[in-house]
N, C-alpha and C positions, 0 to 999 in steps of 0.2 A: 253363716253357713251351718247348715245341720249338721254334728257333729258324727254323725252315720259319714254321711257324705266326703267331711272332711279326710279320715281313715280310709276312703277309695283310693284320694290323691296322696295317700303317703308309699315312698316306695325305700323300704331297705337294702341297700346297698352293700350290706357288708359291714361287721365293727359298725365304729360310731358315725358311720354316711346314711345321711338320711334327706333323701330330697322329698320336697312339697310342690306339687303341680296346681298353684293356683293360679289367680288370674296375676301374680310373680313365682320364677320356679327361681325356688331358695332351695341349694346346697348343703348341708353341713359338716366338715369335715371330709374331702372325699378322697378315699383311700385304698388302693386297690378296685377300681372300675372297673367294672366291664365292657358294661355298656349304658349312657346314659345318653337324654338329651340335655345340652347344656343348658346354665343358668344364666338367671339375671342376677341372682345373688348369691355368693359362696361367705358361708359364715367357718373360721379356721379357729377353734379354740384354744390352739396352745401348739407349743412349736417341734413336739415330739413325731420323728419321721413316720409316725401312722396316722396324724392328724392335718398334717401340714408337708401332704407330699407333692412336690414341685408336677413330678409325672402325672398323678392323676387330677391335678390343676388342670394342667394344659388340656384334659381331655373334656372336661367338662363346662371350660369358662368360653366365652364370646369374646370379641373387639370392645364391647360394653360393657362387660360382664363388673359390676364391683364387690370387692371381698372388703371382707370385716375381722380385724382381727387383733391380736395385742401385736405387741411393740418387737419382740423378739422375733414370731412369726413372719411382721411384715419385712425385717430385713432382709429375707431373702426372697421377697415378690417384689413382681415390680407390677404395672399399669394402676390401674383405676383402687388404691389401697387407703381404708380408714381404717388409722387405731385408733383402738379402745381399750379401757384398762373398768376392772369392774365398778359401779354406780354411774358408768355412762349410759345417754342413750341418745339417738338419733335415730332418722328417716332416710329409707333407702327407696327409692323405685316404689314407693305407695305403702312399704312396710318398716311400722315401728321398731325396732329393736333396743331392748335393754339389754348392757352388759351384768351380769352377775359375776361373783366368785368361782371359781371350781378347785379344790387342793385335797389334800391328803388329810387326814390328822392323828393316822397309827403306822404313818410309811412316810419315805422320805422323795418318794417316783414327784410327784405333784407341791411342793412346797407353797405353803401359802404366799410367801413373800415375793414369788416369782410373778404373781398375777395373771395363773391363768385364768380363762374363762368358761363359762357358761351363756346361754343367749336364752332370753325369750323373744320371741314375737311375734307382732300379731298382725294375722295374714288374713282377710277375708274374714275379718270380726275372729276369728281363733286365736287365742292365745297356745301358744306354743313353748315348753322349755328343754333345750337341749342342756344335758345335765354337763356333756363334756365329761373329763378326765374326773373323778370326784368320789368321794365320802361320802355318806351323810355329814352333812354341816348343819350348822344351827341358821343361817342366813336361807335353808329352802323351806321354812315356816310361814316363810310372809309371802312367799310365791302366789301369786293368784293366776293358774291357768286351767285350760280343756286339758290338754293334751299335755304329758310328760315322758320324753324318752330318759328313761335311766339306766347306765350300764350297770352289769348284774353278775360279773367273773370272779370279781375278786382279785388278788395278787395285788395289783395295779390301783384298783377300783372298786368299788364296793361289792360284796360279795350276794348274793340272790336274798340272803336275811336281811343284809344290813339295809337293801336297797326295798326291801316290803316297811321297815321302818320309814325311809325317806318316802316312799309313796305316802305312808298315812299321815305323815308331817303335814308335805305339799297341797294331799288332798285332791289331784286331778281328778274331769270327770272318768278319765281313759288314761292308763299308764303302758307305756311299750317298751320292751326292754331290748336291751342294745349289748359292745364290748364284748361277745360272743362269737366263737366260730372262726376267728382268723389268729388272735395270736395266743390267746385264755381264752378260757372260759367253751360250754359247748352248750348246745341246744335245750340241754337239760336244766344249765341254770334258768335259761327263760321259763321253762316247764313250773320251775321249784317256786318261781317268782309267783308266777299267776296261781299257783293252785293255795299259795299263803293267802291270796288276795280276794279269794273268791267267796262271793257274798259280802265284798266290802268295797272293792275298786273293779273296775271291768277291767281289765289285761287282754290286749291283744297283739299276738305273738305275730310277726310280720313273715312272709317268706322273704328268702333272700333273694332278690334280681342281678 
């Protein structure tokens, strides 16, 4: 898929929710909804109540619907649930996903040892990486994707500098920044994000739905 194209089907939800309408609609994290239609895939990266919120489960998953997620996370889901812990991957509904790492390494919010997560995958030939809860880390050097969402607040998460570092590590054709606007972080960090990146990575700033 032309990577134009691909950016039509993405829609920001809000924080780190980001759904893909492709020919499978993958979830990410979905946390405060509004309004969406549901998925065939909900990828939950860690078990903190803005990533892993039971409520806006139930509004966005199907009778089919299967979630992806670590070990912590899935104890409190039930139906159709694979954990994963980071260096896994597997096939869902036509898409690949790898697990990666996501933790902290100047805050104690995210601890490495706890195993959260990060996802890529690839949807209609796109590779995709949801950065999740995260630092820069030295493990998003080897990343080979299009499309990178990184959160850009700080506090929590990397901060709008720290995360123009991890774009230029990763290297995506297209970087979207995320972690804004609901609990940290405002509009502005995305701003500060893209205008570092410009003439080096395309940045684009999503509206929120």
């Amino acid at each position: 898929m032309d990577l134009k194209e691909a950016v039509k089907k993405i829609h920001w939800l809000g924080h780190d929710c980001i759904r893909l309408d492709g020919s499978t609609v993958v979830i990410f994290d979905p946390f405060q909804v509004k309004d969406s239609k549901p998925a065939d895939l909900i990828l939950i990266s860690h078990d903190h109540f803005d990533h892993n919120s039971p409520e806006d489960l139930q509004k966005v998953r199907k009778s089919d619907s299967v979630i992806v997620t670590d070990k912590s996370s899935a104890e409190k889901i039930s139906g159709d649930v694979r954990v994963v812990a980071p260096g896994d991957k597997l096939s869902v509904k036509g898409v690949a996903i790898e697990a990666h790492p996501a933790y902290n390494t100047d805050k104690e919010f995210h601890p490495k040892d706890a195993g959260m997560l990060s996802f890529v995958v690839t949807l209609d030939g796109v590779r995709y990486y949801h950065a999740g809860d995260t630092d820069f880390i030295p493990e998003m050097a080897g990343l080979d994707v299009d499309i990178a969402f990184l959160p850009v607040s700080g506090t929590y998460v990397m901060t709008a500098d720290e995360a123009v570092l991890a774009a230029k590590a990763i290297k995506p054709k297209i970087a979207i920044p995320m972690h804004y606007g609901a609990i940290v972080g405002s509009e502005e960090d995305a701003k500060k994000f893209k205008k570092a990146l410009e003439g080096q990575i395309e940045v684009v700033v999503l509206p929120k739905e």
